[in-house]
N, C-alpha and C positions, 0 to 999 in steps of 0.2 A: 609403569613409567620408569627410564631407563633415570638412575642415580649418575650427576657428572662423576667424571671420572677421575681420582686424586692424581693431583701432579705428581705424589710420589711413586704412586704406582706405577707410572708414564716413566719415571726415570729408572725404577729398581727391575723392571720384568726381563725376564730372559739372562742371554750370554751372548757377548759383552751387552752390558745395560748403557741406556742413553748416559747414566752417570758415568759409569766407566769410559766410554767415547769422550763425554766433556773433558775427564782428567788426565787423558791422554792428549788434550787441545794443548799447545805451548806455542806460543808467540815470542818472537825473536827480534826485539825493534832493531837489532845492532846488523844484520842483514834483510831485514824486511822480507823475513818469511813467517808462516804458520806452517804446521806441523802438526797429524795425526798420528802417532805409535813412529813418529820420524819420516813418514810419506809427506811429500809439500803437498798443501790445498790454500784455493783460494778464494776470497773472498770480495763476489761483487754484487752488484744491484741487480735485483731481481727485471730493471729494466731491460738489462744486456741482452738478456734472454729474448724478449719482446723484441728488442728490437732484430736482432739476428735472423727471427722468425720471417718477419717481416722482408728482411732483406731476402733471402732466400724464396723466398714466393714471389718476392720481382725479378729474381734470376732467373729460374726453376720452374717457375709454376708450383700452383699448390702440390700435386703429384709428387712432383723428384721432390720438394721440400720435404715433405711427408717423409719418403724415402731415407731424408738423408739423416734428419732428427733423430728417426727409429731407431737405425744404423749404430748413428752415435751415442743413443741411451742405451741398447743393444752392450756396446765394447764397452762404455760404463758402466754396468752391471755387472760384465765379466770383472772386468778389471776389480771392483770391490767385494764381490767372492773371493777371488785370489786372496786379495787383501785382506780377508776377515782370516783366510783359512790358514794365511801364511802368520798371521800376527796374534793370532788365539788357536793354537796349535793343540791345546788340549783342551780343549772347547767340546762340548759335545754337537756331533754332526747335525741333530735338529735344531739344537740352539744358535747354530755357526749359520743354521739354511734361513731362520726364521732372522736371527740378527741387521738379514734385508727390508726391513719394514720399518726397525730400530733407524737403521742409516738412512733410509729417507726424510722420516723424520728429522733426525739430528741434521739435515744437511739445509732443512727450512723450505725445500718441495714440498712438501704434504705430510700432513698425517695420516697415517693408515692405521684403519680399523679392520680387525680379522672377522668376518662373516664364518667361513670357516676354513679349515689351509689340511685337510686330508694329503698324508705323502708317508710312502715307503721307500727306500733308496736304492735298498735289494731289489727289488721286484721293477725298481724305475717308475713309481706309480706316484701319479702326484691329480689334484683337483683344489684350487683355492680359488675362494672368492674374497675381494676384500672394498672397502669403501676407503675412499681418499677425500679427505676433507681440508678444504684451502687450499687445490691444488694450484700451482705458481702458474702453470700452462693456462689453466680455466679462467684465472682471477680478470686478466686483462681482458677477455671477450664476456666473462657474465659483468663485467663494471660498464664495458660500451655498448654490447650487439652481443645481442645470443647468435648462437651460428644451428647448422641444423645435421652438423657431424661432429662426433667428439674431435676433442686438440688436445689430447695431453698425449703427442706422438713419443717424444723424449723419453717423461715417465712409463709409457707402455713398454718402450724397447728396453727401459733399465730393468724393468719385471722380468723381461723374459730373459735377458740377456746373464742376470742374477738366478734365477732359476738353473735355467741350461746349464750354468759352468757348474751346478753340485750335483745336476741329475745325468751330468756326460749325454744328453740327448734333448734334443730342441723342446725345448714349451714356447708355446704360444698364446699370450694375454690377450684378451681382446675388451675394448672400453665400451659397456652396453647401456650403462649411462654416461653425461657428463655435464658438469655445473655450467659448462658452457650451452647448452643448450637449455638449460633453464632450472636442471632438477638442484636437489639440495645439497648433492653432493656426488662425484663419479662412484662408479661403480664398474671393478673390472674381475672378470675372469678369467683363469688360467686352467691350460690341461697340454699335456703332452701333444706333439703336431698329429704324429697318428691317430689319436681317439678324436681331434676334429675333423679328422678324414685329408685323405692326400689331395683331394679335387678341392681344399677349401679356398677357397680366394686367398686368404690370411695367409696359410699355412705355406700357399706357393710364394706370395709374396717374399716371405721369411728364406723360403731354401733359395729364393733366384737371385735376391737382392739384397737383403740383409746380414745372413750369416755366408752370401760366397762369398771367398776368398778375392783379395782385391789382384786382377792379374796384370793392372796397367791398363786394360781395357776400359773406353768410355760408353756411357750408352749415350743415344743420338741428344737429347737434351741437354747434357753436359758437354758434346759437341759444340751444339748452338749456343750457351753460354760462352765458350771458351771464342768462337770466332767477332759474338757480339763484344766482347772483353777488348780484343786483338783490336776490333772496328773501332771501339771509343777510345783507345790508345793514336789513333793515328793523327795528324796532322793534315790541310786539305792539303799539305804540300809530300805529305807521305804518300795520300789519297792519287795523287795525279802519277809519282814517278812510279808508283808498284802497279799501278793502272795496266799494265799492259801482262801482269803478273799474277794479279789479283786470284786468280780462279784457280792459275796450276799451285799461287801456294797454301789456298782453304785443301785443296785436294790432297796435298802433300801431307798438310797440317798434321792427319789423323793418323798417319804413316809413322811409327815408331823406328824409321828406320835414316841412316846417314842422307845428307843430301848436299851436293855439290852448287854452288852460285857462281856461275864462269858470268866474264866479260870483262870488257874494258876497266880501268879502272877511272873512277867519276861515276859509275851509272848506277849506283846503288843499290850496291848489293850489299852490305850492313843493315840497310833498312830493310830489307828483303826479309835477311836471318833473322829480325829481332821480330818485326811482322810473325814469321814459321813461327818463333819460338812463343811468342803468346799464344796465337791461334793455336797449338796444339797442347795447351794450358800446362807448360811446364812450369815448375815453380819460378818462383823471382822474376822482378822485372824486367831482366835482361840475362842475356846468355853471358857465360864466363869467356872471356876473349882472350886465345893464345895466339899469339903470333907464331906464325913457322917456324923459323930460325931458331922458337925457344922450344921446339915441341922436343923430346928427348925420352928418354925408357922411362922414367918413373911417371913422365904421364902417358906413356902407352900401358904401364900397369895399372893406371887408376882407371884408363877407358876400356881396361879388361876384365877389372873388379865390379863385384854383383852388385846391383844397385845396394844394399843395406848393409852392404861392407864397407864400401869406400869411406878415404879420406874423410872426404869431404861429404858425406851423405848422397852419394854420385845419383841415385833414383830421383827421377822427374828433371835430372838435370842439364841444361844443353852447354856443350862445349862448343866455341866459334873460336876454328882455324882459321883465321886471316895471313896471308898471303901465302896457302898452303903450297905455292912453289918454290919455295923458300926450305921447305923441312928436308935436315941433313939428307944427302940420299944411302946411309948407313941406317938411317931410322927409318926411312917407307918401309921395307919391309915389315918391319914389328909394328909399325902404326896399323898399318893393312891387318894382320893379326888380330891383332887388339882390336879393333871394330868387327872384326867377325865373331869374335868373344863375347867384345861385350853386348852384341844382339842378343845373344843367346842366355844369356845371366843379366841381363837388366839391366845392363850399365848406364851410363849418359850417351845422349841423344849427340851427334856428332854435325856439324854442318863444318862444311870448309866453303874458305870465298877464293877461286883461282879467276888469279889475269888472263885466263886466255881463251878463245874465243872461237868454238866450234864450227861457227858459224863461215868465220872466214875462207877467202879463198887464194893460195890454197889453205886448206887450218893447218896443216904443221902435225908433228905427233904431241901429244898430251904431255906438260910440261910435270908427270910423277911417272914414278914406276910404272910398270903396269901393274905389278898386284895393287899398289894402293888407288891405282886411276880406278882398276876392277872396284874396290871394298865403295868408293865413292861415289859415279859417278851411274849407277842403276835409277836413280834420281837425280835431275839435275835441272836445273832453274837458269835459263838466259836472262839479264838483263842485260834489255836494248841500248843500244850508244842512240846518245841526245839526236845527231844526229840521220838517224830513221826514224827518226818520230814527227813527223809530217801534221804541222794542226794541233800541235800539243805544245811547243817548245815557249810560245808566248803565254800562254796560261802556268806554266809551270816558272817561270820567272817572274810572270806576277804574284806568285803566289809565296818565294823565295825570297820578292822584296817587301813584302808581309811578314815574312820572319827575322829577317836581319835587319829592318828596321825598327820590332822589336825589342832586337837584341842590344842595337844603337842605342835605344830611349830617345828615336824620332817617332813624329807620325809618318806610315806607309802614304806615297807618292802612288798614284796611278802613272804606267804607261800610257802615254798618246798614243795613238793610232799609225804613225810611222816609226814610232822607236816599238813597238810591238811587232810593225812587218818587219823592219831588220832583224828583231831578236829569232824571228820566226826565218827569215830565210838565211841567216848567219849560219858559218859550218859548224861550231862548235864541237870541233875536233877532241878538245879538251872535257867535253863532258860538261857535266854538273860542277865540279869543282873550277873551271873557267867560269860558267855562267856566274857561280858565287862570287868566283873573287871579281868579275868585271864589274857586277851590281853593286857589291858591297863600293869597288872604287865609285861607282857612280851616286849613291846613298851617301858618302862620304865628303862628296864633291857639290852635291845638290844645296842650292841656296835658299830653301825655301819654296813655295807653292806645290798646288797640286797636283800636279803631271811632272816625269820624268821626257824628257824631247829625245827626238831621234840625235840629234846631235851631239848629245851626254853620252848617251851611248856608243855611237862611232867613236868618242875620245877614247872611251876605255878599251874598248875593241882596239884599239891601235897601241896602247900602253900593254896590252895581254891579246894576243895573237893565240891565233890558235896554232898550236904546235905543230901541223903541217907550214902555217906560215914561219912562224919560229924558224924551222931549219931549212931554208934556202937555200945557207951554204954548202948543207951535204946532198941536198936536192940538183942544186948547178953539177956539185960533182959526179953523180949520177947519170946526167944527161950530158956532159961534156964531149965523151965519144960517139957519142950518139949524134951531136951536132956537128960535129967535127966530119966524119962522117956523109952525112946529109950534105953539107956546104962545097965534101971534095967533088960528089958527085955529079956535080953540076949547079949549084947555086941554091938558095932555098931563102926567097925576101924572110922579113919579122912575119908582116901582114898576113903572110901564106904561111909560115909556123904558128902563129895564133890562132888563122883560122881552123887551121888540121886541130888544132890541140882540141877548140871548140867542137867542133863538131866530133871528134874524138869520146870528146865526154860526156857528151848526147847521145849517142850511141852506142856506149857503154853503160849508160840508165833507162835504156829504153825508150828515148824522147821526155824524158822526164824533167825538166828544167832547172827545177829547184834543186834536186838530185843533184845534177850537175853542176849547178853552182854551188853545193856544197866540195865535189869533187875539187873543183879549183879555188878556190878560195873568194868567192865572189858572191854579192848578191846576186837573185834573180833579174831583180832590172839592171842589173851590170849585165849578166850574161847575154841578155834578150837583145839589150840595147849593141852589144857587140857581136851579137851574128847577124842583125837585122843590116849592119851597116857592111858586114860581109858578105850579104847573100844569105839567101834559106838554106839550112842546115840541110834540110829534106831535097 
């Protein structure tokens, strides 16, 4: 029968001893830190752990969970090698190896018991077995549900990962018992990855995923987290205007490379970049936003510098260039530069949003350099003007006066059914940022009850015009000689210059009606009702 074992022995064995560790504890209430040999540690509930766990296998799945715990108890183990070896410097080299048993203990993980721990350093030869008793991982699953795989991933990776940094070459622990599964206590062993052989499940695991080097690459799981992340960020008013974008920016997402967001401006392309920038799970909530006009060389050196140099910890980081037609044309050059750079060292992730619009006809040359149009636009993201979005424009301004009302501190009003068709076949030249500000006038205005009327609507429509209406003036001036013209040539009534215009603009959309009455500033049933009383267009 095994004699318990005296606490003081538990405290005096080896170098450094658990007592030595405690005396080296110092608490600092006047900054609220704790302090080992001067290293910060901290101290929290053994629930944190639980719960983290837990989170992570709603993410991840049990798998990459698994993965990621290892990983992390893995580079915790290194890290407290280092630290023994760098803080007990004339320690002897077994005492410094074995010291890892000491420090789990003292850390309130587990105690461990040496079964037996065979190891030479020369020679790189190591074989230990050891038993963990009260391990933090096991306690939560043998108190509700035994499980029918060991769980103590964290503590296996800190074994190996403590190992590896004194034997300079991979060991691999593996848990062949575990209190979680019902026994009295885990039980794990370790041996060098070679003598478990190279084809071991374990041993690949460790060289594919554990100890490679992080290169910014995701594997597909952390993918699918990062776009589900991106997805529950969104808004259904985010949801309908990136709707026609959706697909090229999940594609874009995984793409470590610049991307450009042209169009109008109103059509939303800020919610585009910030969409990119979760979905390709870069850190923080939101991308750092520079305006053009401030972009200048010392941040073309930051977006040159290797991600774990910069400034600002530039790795995982996204920069948004807004209104990148704007940036001195002294500085495209070296911007241009600098994004070719910093692909290549890791720098931060670049998006720029330009007003202008490939699309068009005719498009015009690209409003940058060409090298920087080159560094940018290999990628690049259209969002659509409100209106070409045919079938969408009334759901998207309902969904608009769900948010600014709100923002108001009213309750959201439904659209009727004819201030919905107006919204719907209105030109909204203006974009999103019209449609907002006409609703908000109209939210603003509203007395009450549940529907917004066509009526509320035409008002604001007439107080905020769409900007083709807006300038008349320089539109008259446009067509002045034009008309001048026409009238020397022999005459030309109104009725017969409306009708040309109409039919004009039907045939410039392909018979498309709605089209066309966006063209002129008109509803559909304006249009319809005005060439039916001119004759068929056709």
């Amino acid at each position: 029968m095994k004699a318990p074992i005296e606490p003081s022995r538990l405290l005096d064995r080896g170098k450094p001893t658990v007592r030595e560790l405690l005396s080296s504890l110092v608490f600092n209430p006047v900054d609220g830190t704790i302090r080992i040999n001067g290293d910060r540690v901290v101290m929290q509930r053994a629930a944190v752990g639980v719960e983290l766990r837990r989170e992570l296998i709603r993410l991840l799945g049990p798998q990459e969970a698994r993965v990621f715990l290892v990983r992390l108890g893995f580079l915790t183990g290194q890290a407290d090698a280092r630290f023994v070896r760098t803080n007990w410097p004339n320690v002897d080299i077994g005492d410094a190896f074995t010291a890892g048993t000491r420090l789990h203990t003292f850390s309130g993980v587990v105690r461990v018991e040496t079964v037996y721990n065979d190891f030479d350093f020369r020679k790189k030869r190591f074989a230990g077995e050891f038993l963990w008793h009260d391990s933090v991982e096991a306690a939560e699953f043998r108190r509700l549900q035994r499980t029918t795989e060991p769980v103590c991933w964290t503590q296996l990776g800190y074994a190996s990962g403590y190992a590896s940094e004194f034997f300079d070459t991979l060991i691999v622990y593996k848990e062949v018992e575990c209190a979680a599964q019902g026994h009295r206590h885990c039980r794990v062993v370790g041996k060098p990855a070679d003598t478990w052989g190279p084809g071991d499940p374990e041993v690949i695991l460790f060289r594919e995923r554990i100890t490679a080097p992080q290169d910014g690459t995701w594997s597909e799981p952390l993918r699918k987290v990062a776009a589900r992340t991106a997805e529950g960020a969104l808004s259904e008013l985010d949801r309908l205007i990136l709707a026609p974008v959706r697909a090229d920016l999940d594609r874009l997402a995984r793409m470590a490379l610049p991307v450009a967001i042209v169009g109008s401006p109103g059509t939303g392309r800020t919610r585009a970049a910030r969409y990119l920038h979760r979905a390709s799970g870069m850190s923080g909530t939101d991308p750092r936003r520079v305006f053009g006009s401030r972009v200048d060389l010392a941040m073309c050196e930051e977006i040159a510098r290797h991600g774990k140099a910069g400034r600002r910890g530039a790795s995982g980081e996204t920069i948004l260039i807004d209104a990148a037609e704007q940036i001195p044309s002294e500085i495209q050059p070296h911007l241009a530069r600098a994004i070719e750079d910093g692909m290549l060292v890791g720098g931060p992730r670049v998006l720029a949003l330009l007003g202008y619009d490939p699309s068009a006809s005719p498009p015009g040359p690209p409003p940058l350099s060409p090298e920087l149009w080159y560094a940018l636009s290999a990628l690049t993201i259209r969002m659509p003007k409100l209106d070409e979005r045919d079938g969408q424009r009334a759901a998207i301004a309902q969904a608009m006066v769900s948010v600014l009302a709100a923002r108001m501190g009213i309750e959201a009003p439904q659209l009727d059914g004819p201030a919905a068709k107006l919204i719907e076949q209105s030109a909204w030249s203006g974009n999103l940022r019209q449609m907002r500000t006409v609703l908000s006038a109209v939210l603003a205005a509203h007395h009450g009850g549940q529907t917004v009327s066509r009526a509320e609507v035409e008002l604001q429509l007439l107080r905020f015009p769409s900007p083709a209406s807006a300038a008349g003036e320089d539109t008259e001036g446009r067509l002045r000689p034009l008309l001048e013209q026409l009238l020397d040539e022999g005459g030309l009534t109104l009725p017969e210059l409306e009708q040309s215009a109409y039919r004009s603009a039907v045939a410039k959309v392909g018979g498309n009606l709605s089209a066309a009455a966006r063209l002129l500033g008109l509803t559909r049933a304006q249009l319809a009702y005005r060439l039916g009383a001119g004759g068929d267009p056709n």
